[in-house]
N, C-alpha and C positions, 0 to 999 in steps of 0.2 A: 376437531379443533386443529386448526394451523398451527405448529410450533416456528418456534423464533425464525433456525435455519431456514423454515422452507418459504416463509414470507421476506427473508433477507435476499436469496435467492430467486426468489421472484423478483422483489424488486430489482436488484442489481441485473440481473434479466433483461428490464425495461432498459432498464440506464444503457447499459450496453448496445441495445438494440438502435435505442435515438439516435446513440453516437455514430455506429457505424453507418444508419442513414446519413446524417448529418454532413460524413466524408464522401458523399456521394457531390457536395458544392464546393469540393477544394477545385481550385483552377489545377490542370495537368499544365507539368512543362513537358519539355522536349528533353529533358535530362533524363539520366540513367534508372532512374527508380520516379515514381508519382509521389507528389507529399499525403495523398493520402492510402499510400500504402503500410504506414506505419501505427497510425489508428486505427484501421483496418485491422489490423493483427491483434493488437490490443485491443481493441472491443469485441473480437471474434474470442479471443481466448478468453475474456472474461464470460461470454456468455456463454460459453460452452463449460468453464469451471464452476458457472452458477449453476448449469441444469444438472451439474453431475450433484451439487450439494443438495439440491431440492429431490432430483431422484432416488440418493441415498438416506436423505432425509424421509420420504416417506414409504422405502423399502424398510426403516426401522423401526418407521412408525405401526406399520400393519404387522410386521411381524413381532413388536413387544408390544402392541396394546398403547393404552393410556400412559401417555409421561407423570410419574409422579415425583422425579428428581431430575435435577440437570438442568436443561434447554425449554423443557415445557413445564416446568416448577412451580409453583406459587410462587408471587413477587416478594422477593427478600430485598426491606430498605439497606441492611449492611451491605448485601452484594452492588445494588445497583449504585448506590454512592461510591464505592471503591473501585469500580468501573469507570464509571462517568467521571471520577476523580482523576482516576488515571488519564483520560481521554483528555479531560481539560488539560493535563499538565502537559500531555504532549505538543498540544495545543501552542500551545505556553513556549516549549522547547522550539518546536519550528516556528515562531514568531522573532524572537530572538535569534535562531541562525541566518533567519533573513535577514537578520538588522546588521550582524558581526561579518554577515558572508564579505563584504567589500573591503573590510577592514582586514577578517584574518587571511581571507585568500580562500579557492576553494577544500582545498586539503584540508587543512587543520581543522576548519569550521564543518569541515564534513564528518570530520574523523571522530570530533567533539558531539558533531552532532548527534550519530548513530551508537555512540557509548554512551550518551543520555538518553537517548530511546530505550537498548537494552537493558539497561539500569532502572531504568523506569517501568518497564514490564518484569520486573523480579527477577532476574539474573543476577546473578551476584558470585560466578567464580569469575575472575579475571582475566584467566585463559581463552574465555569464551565472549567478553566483553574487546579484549582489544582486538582479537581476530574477525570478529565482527568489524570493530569501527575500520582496521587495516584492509584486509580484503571488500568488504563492501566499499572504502572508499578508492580501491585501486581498481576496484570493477565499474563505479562508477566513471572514476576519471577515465577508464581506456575505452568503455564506450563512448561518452560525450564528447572526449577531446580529440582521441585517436583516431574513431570512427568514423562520428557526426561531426569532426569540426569543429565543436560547440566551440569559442572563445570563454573559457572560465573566471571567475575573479584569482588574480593573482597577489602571495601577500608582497609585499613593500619591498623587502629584504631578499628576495629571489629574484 
C-alpha cells in the first residue's frame, strides 16, 4: 500500500516533469540569461525534492512495516476537516491579498499577508510571526524588485 507522501511525490514528480518539458517552448532572446532558465530550476528542484520524499518515504516504509499512525492511518474525519479547513482559509487569505494588494502596496499586503498565513498554521509566539512576515517580505521585495525588476504595487502615501 502507497502511503500519502509517496503518491504526493509521485505526483508532484509528474507536475514537475510536464513543466520543465513545457520550458523547452519559451522563445530564447539574445539577453543575458533564457526566460526559461528560471523554471527550469524550479521544476528541476521540485523534482528532485519530490524523489528524495518518495525515496525516503519508502526506505521507511520497508524498514517499519505497515503504517498504523501518522501518514498511512485510517481516515480520521476530525484530522481531515481541520486540514482541509485550514487549506480553505488560506485560500480565503490569498484571495483577499490579491484584492488589497493595489490598494495597500506591496509591502504591507505582503507583510499582512504571511502573518496570516503563520497564524493560520498554529504559530502563535509573536517573535516568530513578525519575523516571518518582516524577513520574508524583505526577501521577497529584494528578489522581485532588486533583482528581477519586477515593478511592485506601491501604497499611495510613499
Amino acid at each position: 500500500m502507497l502511503t500519502r507522501n509517496i503518491i504526493i511525490g509521485l505526483v508532484l514528480m509528474a507536475v514537475s516533469a510536464a513543466f520543465f518539458a513545457g520550458t523547452f517552448g519559451f522563445e530564447t532572446t539574445g539577453g543575458y540569461v533564457s526566460p526559461r532558465v528560471f523554471p527550469q530550476v524550479v521544476s528541476g528542484c521540485m523534482f528532485l525534492l519530490s524523489a528524495i520524499l518518495v525515496g525516503r518515504s519508502l526506505v521507511e516504509r520497508i524498514r517499519t512495516g505497515p503504517v498504523t499512525t501518522g501518514e498511512g492511518a485510517p481516515f480520521s474525519w476530525p484530522a481531515f476537516a481541520t486540514r482541509w479547513g485550514r487549506i480553505a482559509a488560506a485560500a480565503a487569505v490569498a484571495f483577499v491579498y490579491t484584492q488589497v494588494l493595489e490598494s495597500l502596496g506591496y509591502v504591507p499586503a505582503t507583510a499582512l499577508f504571511l502573518a496570516a498565513l503563520v497564524m493560520l498554521f498554529r504559530e502563535t509566539r509573536w517573535v516568530v510571526v513578525l519575523a516571518v512576515a518582516v524577513l520574508g517580505t524583505g526577501v521577497y521585495y529584494g528578489v522581485f524588485r532588486l533583482i528581477f525588476k519586477v515593478p511592485l504595487p506601491r501604497f499611495d502615501l510613499f
